[in-house]
PDB file of N, CA, C and O in Angstrom:
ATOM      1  N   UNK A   1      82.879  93.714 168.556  1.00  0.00           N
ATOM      2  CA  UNK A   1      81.499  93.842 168.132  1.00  0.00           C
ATOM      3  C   UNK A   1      80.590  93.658 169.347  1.00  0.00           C
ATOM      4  O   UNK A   1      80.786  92.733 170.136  1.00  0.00           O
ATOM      5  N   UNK A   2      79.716  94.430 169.481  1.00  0.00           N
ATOM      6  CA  UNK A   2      78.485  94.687 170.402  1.00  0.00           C
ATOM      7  C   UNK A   2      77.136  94.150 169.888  1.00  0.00           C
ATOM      8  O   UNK A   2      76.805  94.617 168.799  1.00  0.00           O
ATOM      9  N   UNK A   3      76.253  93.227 170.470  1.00  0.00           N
ATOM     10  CA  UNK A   3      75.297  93.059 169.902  1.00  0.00           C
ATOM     11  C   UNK A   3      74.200  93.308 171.371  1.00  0.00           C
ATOM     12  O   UNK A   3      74.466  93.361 172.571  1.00  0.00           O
ATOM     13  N   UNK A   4      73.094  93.406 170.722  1.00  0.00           N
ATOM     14  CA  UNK A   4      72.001  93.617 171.809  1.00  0.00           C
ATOM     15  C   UNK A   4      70.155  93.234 171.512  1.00  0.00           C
ATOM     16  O   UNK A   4      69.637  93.862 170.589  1.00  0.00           O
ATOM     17  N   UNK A   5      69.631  92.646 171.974  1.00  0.00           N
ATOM     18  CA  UNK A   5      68.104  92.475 171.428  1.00  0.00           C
ATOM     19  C   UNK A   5      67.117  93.200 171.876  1.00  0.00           C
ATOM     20  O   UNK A   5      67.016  93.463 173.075  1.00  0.00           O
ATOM     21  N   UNK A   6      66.177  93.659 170.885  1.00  0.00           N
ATOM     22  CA  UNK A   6      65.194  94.200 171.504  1.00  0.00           C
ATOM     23  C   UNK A   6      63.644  94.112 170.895  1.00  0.00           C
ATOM     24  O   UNK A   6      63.323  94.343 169.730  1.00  0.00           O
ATOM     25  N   UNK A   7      62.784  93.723 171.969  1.00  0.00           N
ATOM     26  CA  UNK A   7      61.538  93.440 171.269  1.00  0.00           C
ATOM     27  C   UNK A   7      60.229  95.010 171.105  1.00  0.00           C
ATOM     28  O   UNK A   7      59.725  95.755 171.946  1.00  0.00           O
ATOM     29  N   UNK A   8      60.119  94.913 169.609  1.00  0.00           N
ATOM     30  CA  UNK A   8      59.458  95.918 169.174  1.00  0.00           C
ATOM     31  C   UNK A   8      58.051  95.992 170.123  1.00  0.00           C
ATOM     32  O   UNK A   8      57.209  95.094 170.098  1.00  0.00           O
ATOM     33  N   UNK A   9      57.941  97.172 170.937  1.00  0.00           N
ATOM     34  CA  UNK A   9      56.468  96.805 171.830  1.00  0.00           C
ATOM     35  C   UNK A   9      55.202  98.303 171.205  1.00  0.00           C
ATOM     36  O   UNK A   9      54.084  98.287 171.721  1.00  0.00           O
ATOM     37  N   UNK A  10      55.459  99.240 170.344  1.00  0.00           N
ATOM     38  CA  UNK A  10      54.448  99.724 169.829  1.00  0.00           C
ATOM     39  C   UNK A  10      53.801  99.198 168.523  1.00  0.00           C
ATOM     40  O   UNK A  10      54.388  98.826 167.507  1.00  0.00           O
ATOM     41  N   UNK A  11      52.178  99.256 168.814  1.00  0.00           N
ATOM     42  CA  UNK A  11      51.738  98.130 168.418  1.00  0.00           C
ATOM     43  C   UNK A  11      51.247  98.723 166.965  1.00  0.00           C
ATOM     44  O   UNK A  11      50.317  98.100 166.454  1.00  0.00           O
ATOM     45  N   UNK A  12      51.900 100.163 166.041  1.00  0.00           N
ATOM     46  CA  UNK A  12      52.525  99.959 165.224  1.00  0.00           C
ATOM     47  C   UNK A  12      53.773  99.382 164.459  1.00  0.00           C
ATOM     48  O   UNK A  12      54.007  99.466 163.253  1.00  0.00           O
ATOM     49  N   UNK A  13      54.309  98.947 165.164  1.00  0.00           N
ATOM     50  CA  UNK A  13      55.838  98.271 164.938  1.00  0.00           C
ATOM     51  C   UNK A  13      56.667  99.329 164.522  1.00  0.00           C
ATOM     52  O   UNK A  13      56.356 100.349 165.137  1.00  0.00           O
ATOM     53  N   UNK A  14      57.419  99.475 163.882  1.00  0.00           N
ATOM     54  CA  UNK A  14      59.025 100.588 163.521  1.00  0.00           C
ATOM     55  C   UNK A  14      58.523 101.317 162.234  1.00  0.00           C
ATOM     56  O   UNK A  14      58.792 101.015 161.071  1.00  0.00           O
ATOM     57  N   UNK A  15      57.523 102.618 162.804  1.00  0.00           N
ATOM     58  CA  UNK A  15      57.291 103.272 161.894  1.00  0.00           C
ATOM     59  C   UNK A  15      58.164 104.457 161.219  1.00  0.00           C
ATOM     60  O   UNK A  15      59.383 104.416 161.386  1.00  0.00           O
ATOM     61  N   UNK A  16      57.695 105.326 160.596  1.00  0.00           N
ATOM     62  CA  UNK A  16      58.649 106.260 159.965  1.00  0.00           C
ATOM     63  C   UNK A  16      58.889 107.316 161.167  1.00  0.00           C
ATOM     64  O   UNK A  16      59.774 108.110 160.850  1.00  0.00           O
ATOM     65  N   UNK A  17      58.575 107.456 161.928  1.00  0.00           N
ATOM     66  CA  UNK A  17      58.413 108.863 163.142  1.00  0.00           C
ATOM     67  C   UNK A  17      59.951 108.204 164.178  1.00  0.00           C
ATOM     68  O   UNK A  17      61.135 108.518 164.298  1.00  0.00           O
ATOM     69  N   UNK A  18      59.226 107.390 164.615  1.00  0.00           N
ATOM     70  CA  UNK A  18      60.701 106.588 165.700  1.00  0.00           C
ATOM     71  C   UNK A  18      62.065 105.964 165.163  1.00  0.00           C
ATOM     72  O   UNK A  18      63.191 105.991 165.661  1.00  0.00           O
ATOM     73  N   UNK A  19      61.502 105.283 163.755  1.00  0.00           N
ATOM     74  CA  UNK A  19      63.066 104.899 163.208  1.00  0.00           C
ATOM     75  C   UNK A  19      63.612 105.940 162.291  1.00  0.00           C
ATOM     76  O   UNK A  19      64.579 105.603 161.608  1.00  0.00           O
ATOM     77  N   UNK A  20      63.238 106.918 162.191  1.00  0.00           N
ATOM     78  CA  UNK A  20      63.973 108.224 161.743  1.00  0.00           C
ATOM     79  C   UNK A  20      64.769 108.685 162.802  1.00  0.00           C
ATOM     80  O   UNK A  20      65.892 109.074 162.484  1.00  0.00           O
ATOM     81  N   UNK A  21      64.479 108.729 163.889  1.00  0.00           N
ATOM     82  CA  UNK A  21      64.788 109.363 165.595  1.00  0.00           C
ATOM     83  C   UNK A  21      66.014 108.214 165.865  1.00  0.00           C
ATOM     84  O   UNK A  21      67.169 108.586 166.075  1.00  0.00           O
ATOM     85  N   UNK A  22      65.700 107.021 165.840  1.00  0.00           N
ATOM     86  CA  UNK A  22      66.780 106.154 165.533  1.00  0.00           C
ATOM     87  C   UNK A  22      68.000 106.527 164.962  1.00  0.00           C
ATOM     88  O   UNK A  22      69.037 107.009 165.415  1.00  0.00           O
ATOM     89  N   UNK A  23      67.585 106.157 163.762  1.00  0.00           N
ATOM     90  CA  UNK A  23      68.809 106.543 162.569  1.00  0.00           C
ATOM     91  C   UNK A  23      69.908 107.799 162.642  1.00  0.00           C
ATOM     92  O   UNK A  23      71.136 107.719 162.619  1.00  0.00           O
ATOM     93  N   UNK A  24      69.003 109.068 162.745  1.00  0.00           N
ATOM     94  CA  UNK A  24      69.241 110.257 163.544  1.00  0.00           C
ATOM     95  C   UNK A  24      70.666 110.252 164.791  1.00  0.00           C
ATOM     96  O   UNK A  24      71.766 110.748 165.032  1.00  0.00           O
ATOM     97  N   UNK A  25      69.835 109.476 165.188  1.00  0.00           N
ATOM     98  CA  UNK A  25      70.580 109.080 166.836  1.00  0.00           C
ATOM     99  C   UNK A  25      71.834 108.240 166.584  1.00  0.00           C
ATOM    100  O   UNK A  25      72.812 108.212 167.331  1.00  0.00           O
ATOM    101  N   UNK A  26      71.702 107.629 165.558  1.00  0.00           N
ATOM    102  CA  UNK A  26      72.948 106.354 165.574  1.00  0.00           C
ATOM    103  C   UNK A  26      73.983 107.297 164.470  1.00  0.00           C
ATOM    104  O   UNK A  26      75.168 107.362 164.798  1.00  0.00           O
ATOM    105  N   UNK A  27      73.662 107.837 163.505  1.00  0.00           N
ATOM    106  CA  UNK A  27      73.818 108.487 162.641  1.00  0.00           C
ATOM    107  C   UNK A  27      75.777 109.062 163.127  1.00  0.00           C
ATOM    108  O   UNK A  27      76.764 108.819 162.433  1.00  0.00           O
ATOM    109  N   UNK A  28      75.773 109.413 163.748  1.00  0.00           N
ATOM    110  CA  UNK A  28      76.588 110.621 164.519  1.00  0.00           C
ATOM    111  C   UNK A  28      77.770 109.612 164.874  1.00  0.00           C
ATOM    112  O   UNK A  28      78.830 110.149 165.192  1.00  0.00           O
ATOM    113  N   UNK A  29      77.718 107.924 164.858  1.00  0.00           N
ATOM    114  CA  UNK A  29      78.613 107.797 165.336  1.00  0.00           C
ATOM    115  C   UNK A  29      79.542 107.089 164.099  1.00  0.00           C
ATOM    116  O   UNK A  29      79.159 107.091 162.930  1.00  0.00           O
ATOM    117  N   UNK A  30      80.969 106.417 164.593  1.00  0.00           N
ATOM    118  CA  UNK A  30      81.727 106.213 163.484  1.00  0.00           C
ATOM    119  C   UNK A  30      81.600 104.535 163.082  1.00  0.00           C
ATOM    120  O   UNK A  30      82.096 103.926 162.134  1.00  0.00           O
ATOM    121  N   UNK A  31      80.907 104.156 163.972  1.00  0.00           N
ATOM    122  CA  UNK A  31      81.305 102.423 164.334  1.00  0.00           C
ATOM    123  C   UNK A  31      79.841 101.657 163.251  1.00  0.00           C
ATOM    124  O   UNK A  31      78.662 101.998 163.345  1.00  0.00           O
ATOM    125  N   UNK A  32      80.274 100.836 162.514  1.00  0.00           N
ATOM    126  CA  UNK A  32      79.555 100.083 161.452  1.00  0.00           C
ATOM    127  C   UNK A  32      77.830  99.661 162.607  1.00  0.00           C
ATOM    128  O   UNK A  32      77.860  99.105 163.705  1.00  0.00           O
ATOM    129  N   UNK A  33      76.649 100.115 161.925  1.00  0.00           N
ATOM    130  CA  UNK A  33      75.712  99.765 163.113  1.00  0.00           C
ATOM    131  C   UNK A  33      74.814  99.059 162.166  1.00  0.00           C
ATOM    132  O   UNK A  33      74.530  99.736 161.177  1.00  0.00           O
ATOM    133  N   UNK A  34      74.332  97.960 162.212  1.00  0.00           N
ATOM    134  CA  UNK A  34      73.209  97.391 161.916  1.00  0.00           C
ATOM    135  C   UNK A  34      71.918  96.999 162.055  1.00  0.00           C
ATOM    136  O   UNK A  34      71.796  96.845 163.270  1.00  0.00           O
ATOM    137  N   UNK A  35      71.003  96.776 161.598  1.00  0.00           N
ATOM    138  CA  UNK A  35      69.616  96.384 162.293  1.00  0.00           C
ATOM    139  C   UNK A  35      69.029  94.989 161.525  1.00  0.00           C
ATOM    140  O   UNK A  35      68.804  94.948 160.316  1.00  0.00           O
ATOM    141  N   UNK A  36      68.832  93.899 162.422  1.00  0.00           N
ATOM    142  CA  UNK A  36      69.015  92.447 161.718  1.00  0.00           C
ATOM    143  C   UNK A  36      67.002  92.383 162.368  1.00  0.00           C
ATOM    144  O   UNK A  36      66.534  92.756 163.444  1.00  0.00           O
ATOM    145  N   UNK A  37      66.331  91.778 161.189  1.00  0.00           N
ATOM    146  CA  UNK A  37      65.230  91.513 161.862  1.00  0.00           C
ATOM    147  C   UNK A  37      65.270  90.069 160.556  1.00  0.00           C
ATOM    148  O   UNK A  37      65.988  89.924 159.567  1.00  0.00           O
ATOM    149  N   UNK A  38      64.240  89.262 161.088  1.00  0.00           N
ATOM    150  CA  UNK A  38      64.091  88.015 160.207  1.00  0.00           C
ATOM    151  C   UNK A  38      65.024  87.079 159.452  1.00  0.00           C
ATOM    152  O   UNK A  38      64.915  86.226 158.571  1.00  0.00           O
ATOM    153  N   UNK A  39      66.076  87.667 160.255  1.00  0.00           N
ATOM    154  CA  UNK A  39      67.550  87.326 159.203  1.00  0.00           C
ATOM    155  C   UNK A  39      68.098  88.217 158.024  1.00  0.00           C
ATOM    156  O   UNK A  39      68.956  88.031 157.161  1.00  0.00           O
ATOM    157  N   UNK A  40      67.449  89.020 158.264  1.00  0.00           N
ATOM    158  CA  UNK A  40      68.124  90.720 157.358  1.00  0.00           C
ATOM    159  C   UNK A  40      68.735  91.132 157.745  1.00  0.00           C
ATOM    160  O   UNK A  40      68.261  91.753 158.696  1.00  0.00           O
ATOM    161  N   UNK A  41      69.864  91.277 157.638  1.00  0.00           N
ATOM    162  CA  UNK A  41      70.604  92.870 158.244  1.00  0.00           C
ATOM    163  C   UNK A  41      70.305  94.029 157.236  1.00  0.00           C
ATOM    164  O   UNK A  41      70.304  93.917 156.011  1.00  0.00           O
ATOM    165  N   UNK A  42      70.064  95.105 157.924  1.00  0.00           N
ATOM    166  CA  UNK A  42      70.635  96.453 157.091  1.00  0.00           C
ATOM    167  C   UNK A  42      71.244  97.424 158.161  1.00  0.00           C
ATOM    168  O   UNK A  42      71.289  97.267 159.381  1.00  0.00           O
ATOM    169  N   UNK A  43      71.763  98.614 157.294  1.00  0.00           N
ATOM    170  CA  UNK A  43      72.434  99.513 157.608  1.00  0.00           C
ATOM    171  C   UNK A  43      71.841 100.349 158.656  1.00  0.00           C
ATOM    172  O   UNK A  43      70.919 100.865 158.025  1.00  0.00           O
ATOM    173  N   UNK A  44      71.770 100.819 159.845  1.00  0.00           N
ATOM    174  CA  UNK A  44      70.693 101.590 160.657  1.00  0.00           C
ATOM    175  C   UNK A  44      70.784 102.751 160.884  1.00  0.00           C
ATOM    176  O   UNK A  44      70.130 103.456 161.652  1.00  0.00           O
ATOM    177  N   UNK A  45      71.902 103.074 159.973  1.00  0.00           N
ATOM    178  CA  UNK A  45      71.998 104.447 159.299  1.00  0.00           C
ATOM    179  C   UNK A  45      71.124 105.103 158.041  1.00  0.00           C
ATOM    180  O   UNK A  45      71.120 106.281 157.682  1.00  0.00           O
ATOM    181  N   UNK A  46      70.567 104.256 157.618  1.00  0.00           N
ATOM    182  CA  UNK A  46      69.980 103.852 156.411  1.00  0.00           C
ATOM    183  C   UNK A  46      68.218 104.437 156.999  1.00  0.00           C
ATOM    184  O   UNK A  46      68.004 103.676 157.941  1.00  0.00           O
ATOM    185  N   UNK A  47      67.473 104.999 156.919  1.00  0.00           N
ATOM    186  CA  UNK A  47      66.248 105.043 156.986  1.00  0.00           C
ATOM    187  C   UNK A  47      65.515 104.233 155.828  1.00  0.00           C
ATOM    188  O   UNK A  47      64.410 103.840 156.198  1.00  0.00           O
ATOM    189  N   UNK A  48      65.778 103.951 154.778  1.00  0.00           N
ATOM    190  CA  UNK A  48      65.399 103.217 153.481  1.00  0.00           C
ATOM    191  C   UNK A  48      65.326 102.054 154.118  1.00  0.00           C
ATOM    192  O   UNK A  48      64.263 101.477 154.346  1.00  0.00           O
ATOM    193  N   UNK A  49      66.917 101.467 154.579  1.00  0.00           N
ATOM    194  CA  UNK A  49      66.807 100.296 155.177  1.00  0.00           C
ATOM    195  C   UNK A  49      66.259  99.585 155.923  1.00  0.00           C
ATOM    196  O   UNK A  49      65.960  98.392 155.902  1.00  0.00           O
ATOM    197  N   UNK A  50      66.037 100.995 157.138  1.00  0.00           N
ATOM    198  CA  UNK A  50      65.313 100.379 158.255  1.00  0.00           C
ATOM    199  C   UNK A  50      63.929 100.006 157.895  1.00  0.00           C
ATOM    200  O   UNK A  50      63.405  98.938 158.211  1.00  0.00           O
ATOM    201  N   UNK A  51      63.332 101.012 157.168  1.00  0.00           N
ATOM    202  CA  UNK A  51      61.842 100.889 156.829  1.00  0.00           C
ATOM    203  C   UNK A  51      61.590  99.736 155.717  1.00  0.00           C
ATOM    204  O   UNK A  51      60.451  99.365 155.433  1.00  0.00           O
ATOM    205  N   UNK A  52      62.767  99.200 155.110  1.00  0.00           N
ATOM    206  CA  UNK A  52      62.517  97.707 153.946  1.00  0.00           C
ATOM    207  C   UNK A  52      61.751  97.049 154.998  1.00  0.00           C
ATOM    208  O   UNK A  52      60.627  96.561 154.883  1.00  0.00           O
ATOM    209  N   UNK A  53      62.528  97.094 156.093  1.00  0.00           N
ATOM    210  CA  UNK A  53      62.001  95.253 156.835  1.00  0.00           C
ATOM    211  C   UNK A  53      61.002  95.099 157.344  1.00  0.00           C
ATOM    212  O   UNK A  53      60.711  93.988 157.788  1.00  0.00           O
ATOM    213  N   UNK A  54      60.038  96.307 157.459  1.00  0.00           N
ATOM    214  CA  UNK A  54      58.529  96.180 157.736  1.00  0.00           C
ATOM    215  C   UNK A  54      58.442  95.542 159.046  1.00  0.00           C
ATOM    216  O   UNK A  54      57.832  94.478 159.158  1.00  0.00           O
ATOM    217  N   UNK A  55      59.079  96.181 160.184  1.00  0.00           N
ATOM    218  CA  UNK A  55      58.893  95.533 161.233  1.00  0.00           C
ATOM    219  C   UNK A  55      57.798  95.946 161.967  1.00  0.00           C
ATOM    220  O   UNK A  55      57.533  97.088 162.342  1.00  0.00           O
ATOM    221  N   UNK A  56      57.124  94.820 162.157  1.00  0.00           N
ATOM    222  CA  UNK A  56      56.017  94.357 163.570  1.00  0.00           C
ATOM    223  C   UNK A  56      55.993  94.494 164.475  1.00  0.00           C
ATOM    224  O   UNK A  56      57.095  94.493 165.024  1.00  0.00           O
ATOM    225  N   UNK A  57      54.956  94.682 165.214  1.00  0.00           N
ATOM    226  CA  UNK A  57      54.901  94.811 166.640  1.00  0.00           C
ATOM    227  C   UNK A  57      55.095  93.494 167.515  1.00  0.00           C
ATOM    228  O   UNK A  57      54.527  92.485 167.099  1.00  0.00           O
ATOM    229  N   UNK A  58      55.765  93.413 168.568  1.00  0.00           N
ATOM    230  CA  UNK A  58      56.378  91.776 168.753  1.00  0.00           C
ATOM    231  C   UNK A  58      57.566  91.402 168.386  1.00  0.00           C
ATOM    232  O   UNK A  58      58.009  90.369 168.886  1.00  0.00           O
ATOM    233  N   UNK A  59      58.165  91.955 167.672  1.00  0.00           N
ATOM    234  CA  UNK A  59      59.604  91.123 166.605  1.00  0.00           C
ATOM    235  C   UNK A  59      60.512  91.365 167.663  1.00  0.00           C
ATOM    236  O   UNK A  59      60.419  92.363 168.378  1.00  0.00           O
ATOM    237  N   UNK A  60      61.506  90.380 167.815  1.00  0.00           N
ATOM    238  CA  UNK A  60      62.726  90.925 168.393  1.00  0.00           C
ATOM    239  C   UNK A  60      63.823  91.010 167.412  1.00  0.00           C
ATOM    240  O   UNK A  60      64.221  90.196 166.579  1.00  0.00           O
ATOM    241  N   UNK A  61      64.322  92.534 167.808  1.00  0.00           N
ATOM    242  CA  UNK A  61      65.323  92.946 166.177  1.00  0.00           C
ATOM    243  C   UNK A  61      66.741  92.641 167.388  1.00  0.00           C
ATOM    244  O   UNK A  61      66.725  92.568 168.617  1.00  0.00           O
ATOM    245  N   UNK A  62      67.783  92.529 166.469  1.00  0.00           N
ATOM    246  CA  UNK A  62      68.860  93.093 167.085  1.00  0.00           C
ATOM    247  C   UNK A  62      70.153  94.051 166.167  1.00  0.00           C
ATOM    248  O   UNK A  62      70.675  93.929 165.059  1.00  0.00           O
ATOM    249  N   UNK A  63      70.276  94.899 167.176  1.00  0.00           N
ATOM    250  CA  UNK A  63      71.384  95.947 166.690  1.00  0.00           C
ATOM    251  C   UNK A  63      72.462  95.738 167.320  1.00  0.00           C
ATOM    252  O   UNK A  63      72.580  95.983 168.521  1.00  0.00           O
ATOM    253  N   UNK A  64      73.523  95.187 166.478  1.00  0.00           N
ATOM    254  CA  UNK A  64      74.745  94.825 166.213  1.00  0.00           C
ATOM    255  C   UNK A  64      75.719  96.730 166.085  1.00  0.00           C
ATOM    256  O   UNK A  64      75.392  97.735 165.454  1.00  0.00           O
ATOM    257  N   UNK A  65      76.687  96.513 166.824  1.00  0.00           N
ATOM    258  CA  UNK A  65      77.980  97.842 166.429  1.00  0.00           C
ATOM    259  C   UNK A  65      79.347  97.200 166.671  1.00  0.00           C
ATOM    260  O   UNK A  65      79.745  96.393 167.512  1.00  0.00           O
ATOM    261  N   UNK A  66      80.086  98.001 165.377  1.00  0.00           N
ATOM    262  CA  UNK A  66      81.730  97.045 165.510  1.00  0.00           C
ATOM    263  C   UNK A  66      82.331  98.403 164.993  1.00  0.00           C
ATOM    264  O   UNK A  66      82.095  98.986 163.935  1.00  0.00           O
ATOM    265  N   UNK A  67      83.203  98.763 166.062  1.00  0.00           N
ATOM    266  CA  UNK A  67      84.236  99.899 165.790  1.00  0.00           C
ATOM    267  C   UNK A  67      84.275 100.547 167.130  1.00  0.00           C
ATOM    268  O   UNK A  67      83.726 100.063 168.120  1.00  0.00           O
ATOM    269  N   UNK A  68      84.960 101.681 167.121  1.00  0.00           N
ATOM    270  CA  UNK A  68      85.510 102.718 168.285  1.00  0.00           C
ATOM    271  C   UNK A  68      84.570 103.298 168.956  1.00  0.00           C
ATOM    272  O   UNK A  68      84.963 104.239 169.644  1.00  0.00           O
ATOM    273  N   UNK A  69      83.334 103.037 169.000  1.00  0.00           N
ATOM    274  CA  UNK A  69      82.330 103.563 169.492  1.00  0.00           C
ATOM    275  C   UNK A  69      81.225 102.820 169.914  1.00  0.00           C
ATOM    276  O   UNK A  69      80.239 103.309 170.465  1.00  0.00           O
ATOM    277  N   UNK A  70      81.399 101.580 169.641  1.00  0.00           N
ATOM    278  CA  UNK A  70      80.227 100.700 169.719  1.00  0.00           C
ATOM    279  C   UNK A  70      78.908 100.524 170.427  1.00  0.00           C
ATOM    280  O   UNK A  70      77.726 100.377 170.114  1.00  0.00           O
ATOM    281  N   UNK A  71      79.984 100.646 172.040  1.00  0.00           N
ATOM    282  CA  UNK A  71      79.692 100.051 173.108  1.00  0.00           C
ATOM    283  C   UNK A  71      78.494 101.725 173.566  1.00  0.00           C
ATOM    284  O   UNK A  71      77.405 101.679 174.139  1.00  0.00           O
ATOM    285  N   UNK A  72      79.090 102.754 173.150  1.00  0.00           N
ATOM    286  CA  UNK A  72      78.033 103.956 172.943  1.00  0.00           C
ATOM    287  C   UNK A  72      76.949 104.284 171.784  1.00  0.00           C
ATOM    288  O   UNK A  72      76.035 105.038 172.118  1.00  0.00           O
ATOM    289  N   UNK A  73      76.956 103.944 170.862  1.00  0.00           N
ATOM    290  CA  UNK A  73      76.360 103.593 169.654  1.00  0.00           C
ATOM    291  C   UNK A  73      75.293 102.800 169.899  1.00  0.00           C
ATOM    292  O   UNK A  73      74.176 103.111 169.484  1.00  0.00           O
ATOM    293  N   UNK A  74      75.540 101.583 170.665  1.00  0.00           N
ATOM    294  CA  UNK A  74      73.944 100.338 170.920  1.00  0.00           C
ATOM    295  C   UNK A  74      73.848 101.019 172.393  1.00  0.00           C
ATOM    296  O   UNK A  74      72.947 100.412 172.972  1.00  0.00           O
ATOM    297  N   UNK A  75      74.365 101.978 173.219  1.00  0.00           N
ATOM    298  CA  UNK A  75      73.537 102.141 174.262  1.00  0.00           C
ATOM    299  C   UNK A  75      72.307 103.570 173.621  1.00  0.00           C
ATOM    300  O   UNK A  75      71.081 103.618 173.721  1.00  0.00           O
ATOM    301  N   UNK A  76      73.087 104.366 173.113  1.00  0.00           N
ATOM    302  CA  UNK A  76      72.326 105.317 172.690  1.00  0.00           C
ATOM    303  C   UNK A  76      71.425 104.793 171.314  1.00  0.00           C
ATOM    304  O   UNK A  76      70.391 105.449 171.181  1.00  0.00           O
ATOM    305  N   UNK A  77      71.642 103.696 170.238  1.00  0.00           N
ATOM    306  CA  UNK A  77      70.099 103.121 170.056  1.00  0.00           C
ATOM    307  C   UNK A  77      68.961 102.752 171.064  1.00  0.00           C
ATOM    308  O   UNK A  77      67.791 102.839 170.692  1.00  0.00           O
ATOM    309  N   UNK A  78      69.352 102.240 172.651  1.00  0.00           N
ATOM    310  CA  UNK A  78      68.740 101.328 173.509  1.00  0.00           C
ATOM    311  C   UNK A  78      67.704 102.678 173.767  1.00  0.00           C
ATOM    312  O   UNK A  78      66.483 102.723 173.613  1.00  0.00           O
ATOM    313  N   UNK A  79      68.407 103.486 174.102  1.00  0.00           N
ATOM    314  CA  UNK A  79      67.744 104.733 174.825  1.00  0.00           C
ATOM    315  C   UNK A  79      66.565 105.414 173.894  1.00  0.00           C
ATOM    316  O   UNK A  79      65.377 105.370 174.215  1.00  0.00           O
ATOM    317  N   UNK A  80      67.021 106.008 172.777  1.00  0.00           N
ATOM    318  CA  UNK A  80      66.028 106.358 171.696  1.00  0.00           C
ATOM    319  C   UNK A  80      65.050 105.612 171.449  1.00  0.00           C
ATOM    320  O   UNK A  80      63.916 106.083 171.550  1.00  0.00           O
ATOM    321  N   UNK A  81      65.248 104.245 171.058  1.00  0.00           N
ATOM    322  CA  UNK A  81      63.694 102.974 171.313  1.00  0.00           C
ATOM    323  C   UNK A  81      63.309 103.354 172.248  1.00  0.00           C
ATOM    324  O   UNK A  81      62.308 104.049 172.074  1.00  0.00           O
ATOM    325  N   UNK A  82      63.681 103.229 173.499  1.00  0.00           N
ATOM    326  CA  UNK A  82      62.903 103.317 174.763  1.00  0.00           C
ATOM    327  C   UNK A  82      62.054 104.601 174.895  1.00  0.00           C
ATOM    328  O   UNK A  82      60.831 104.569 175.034  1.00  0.00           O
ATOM    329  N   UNK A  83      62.807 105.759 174.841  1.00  0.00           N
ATOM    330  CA  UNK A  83      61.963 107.133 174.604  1.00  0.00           C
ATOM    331  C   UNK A  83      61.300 107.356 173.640  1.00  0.00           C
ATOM    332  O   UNK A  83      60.404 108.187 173.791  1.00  0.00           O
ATOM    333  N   UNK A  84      61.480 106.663 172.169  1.00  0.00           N
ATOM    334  CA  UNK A  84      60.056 106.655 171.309  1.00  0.00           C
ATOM    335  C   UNK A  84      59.303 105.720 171.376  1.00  0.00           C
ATOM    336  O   UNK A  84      58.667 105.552 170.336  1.00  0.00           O
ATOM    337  N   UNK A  85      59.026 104.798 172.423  1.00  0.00           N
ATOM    338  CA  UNK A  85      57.755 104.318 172.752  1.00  0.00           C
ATOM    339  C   UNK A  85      58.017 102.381 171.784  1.00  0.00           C
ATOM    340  O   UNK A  85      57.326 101.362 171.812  1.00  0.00           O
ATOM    341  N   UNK A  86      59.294 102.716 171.094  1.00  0.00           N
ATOM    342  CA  UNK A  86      59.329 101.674 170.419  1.00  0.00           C
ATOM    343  C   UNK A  86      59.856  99.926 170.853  1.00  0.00           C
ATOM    344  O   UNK A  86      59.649  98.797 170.410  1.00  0.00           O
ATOM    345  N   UNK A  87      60.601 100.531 171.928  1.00  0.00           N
ATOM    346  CA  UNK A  87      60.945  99.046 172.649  1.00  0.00           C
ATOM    347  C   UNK A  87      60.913  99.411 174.537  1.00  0.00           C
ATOM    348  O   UNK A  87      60.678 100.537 174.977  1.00  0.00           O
ATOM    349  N   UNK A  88      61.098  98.628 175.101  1.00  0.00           N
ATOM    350  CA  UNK A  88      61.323  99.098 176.472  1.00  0.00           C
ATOM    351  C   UNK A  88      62.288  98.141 177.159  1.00  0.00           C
ATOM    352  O   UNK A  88      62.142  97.763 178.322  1.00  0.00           O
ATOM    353  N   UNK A  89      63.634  97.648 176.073  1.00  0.00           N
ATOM    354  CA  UNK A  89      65.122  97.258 176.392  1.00  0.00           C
ATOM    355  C   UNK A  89      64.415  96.025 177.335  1.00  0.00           C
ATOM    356  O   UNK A  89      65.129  95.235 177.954  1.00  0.00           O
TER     357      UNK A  89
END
């Protein structure tokens, strides 16, 4: 298992435009991926999910991956935040 933190820096927080691009992005791979904010986990495959936790601008989330792909799975979440303006790793 891979874990990694990252603090939300658009000062909409994790709207529907970037964590779609997310999800999208993580989508493709095989390895279990999560998104933990406040002590939630959900699925970050999940767009429903991601958008329950109403994340803020400021929060530090972390995305957790466990399987055959992991270690590519949380780099290519890292990258997509960073290019939608949503974290800067």
């Amino acid at each position: 298992m891979v874990e990694k933190q990252f603090t939300i820096t658009d000062e909409a927080g994790m709207h529907a435009r970037p964590a779609s691009a997310l999800v999208g992005a993580v989508s493709k791979f095989s390895s279990d991926i999560t998104l933990e904010h406040n002590g939630k986990k959900v699925n970050l495959k999940s767009i429903l999910g991601v958008m329950s936790l109403g994340i803020p601008s400021g929060s530090v989330v972390t995305i957790a991956a466990d399987g055959p792909d992991e270690n590519e799975a949380i780099e290519q979440a890292g990258a997509v935040m960073e290019k939608e303006g949503i974290s800067n790793q």
